[in-house]
C-alpha positions as a printed Julia matrix, in Angstrom:
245×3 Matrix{Float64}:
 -4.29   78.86   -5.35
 -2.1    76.15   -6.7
  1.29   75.68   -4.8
  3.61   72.73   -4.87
  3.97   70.03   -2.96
  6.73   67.46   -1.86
  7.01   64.74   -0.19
 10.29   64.13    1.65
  9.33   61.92    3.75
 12.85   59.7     5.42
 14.82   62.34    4.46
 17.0    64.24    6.77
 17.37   68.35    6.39
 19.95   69.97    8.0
 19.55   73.69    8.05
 22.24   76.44    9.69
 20.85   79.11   11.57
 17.23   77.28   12.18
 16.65   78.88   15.63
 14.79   81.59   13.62
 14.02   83.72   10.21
 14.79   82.11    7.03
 16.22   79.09    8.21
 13.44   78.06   10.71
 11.04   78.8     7.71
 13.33   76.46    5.81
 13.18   73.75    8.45
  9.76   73.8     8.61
  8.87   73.48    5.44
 11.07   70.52    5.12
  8.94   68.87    8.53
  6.09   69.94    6.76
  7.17   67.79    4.12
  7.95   64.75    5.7
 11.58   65.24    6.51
 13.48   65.16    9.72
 14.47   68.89    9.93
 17.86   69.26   12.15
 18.93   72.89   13.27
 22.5    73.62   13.43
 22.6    76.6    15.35
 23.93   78.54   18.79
 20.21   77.96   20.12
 17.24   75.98   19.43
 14.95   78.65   19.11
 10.89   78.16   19.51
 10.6    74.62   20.8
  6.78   74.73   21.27
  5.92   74.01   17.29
  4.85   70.91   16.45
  7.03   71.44   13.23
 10.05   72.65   15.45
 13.72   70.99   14.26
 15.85   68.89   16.22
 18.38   71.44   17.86
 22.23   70.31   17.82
 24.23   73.05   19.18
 26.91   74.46   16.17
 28.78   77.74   16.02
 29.69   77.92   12.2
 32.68   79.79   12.75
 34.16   76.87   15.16
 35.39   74.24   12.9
 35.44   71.59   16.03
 31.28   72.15   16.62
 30.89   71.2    13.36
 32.17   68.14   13.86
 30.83   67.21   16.32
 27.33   67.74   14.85
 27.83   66.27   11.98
 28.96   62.94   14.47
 25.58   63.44   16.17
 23.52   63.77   13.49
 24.67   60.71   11.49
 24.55   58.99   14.84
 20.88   60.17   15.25
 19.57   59.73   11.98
 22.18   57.99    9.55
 22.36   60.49    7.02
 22.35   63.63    5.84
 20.03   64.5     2.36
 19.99   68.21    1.97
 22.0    70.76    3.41
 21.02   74.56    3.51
 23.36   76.78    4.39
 21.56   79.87    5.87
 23.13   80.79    9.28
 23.65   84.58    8.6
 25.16   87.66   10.57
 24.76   91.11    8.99
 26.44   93.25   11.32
 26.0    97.03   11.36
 25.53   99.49    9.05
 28.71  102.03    8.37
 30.83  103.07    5.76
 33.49  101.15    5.18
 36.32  103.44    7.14
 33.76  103.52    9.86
 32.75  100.1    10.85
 34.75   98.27   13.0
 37.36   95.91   12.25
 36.48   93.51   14.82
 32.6    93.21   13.49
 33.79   93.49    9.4
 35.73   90.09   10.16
 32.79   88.56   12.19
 30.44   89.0     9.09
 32.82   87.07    6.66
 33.55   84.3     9.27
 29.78   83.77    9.61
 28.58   83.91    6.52
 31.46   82.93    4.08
 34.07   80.65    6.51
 31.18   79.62    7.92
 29.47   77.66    4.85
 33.04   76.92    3.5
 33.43   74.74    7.16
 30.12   73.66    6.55
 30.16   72.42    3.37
 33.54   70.82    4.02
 32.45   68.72    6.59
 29.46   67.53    4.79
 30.4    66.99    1.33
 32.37   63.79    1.7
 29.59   62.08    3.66
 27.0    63.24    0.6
 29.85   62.4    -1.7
 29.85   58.93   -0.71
 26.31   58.33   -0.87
 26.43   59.26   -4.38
 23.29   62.11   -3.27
 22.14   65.22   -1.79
 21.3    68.56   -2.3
 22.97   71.55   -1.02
 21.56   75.19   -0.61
 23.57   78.01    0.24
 21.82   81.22    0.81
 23.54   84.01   -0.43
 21.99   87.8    -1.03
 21.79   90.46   -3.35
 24.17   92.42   -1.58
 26.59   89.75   -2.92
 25.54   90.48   -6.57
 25.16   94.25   -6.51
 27.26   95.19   -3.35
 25.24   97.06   -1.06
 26.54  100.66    0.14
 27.4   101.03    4.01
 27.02   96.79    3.81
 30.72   96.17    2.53
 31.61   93.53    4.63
 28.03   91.5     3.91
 28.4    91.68    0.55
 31.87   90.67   -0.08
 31.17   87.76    2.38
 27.97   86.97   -0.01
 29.72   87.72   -3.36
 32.28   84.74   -1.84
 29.16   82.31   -0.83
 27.9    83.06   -4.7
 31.66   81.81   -6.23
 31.94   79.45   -3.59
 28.77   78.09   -4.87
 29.63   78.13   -8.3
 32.51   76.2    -8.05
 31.72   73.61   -5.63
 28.54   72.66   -7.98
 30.66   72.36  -10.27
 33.14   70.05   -8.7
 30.1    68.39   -7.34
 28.53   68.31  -10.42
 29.08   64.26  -11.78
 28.7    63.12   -8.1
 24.79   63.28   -7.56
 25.11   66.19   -5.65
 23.75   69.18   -6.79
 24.99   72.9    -5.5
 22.69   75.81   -5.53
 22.14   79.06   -4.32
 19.54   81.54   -4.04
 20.03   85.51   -3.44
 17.67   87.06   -1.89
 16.91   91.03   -1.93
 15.38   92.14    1.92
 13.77   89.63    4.09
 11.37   90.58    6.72
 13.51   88.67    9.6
 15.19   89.71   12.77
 18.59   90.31   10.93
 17.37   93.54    9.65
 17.5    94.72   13.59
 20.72   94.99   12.89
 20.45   97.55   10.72
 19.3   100.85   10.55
 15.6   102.0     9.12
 17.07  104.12    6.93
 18.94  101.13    5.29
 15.97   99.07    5.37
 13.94  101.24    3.56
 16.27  102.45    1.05
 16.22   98.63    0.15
 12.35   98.27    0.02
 12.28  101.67   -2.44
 14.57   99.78   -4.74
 12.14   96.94   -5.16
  9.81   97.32   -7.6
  7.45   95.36   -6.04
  7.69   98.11   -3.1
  7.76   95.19   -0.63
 10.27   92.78    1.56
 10.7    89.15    0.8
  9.16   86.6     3.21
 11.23   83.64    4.57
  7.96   81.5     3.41
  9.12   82.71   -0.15
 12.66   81.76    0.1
 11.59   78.03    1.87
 10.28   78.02   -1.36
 12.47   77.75   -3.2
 15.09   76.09   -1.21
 12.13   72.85   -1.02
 12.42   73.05   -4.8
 16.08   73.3    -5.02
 16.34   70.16   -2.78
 13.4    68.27   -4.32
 13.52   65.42   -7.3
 12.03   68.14   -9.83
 15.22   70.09   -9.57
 17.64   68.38  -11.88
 19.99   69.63  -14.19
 20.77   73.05  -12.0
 24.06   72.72  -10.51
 25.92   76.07   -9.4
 23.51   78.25  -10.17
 21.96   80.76   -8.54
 18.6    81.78   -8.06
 17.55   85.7    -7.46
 14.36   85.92   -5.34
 14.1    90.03   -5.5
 11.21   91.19   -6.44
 12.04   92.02   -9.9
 15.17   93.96   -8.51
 17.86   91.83  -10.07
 19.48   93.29  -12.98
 22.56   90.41  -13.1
């Protein structure tokens, strides 16, 4: 089997919502590759790895721990390469007269406020340097809009456009913007929701199957890599042949 390898070696990775599922596969394929792989994230997560990221404590949806990481982390290590955006909260699922107000705005602060405060913070530093590479992950959901998932897929449709135009803002700068939309992952976000859901998502695939956060690291290593070019705002469906847009 033939698979690609890079080699980002004194590089720096930061990567929201590393503690676990696609963003700890992320981070460790970066470490894997050379980089120093920080985790932005409520918790560290697995700390026995030897490929386990550097843990700075970050709440996406408060502005001020932000900050503050991105203070520590160019303390730390003096810059910041690649950025992947992948801290993620899918909530329950309901109809959307049933779900609860409360937990509907929790899933767009997390995953759309949350990469806007992100990305706001760390632009001007990549800016600067005249470099980097920033990954946001979005989902299907965003693309198709998911039934009983109304709040997770508006929040996703709004990381897609928010992706679209910041790599194109971005685009004469050196720093390319790129998403990827996944279909179902096998992570521990799909707790959150109910079997029926997941499966109902699986039968639409025609590969029959979930994702696996070793496929999206994937592509997010290409994405970020020096083979990735002349893609800026775009966005890359990993679904299994679902995609039909």
């Amino acid at each position: 089997m033939s698979r690609a390898q890079y080699d980002f070696t004194g590089r720096v990775a930061v990567v929201t919502g590393a503690a676990s599922g696609i963003g700890r596969a992320i981070s460790s394929a970066f470490a894997r590759g050379g980089a120093r792989a920080v985790n932005w994230d409520r918790v560290p997560g697995a700390l026995d790895a030897p490929d386990a990221p550097h843990h700075i404590e970050v709440d996406v949806t408060r502005p001020e721990t932000i900050e503050a990481a991105l203070a520590l982390t160019l303390e730390r290590f003096g810059r910041i390469d690649y950025l992947v955006n992948s801290a993620g909260f899918a909530g329950s699922t309901a109809p959307l007269d049933a779900c609860d107000p409360a937990e509907w705005q929790r899933i767009v602060d997390v995953n759309l406020v949350g990469t806007y405060h992100v990305c706001r913070f760390v632009v001007p530093v990549m800016r600067r340097a005249s470099a980097g590479r920033i990954v946001n992950v979005a989902s299907l959901a965003g693309k198709e809009g998911t039934p009983n998932a109304s709040a997770y897929s508006a929040a996703k449709a709004g990381v897609i456009a928010l992706t679209k135009s910041l790599g194109k803002e971005l685009a004469q700068t050196g720093v390319l913007v790129n998403g990827i939309a996944p279909a179902a992952v096998q992570t521990p976000l799909l707790a959150q929701m109910s079997p029926g859901h997941v499966q109902t998502m699986i039968d639409k695939s025609p590969m029959k199957r979930l994702g696996t956060v070793e496929e999206v690291a994937e592509m997010t290593l290409w994405l970020c890599s020096d083979s990735c070019t002349f893609s800026a705002g775009a966005i890359f469906d990993l679904s299994g042949g679902r995609a039909t847009c």
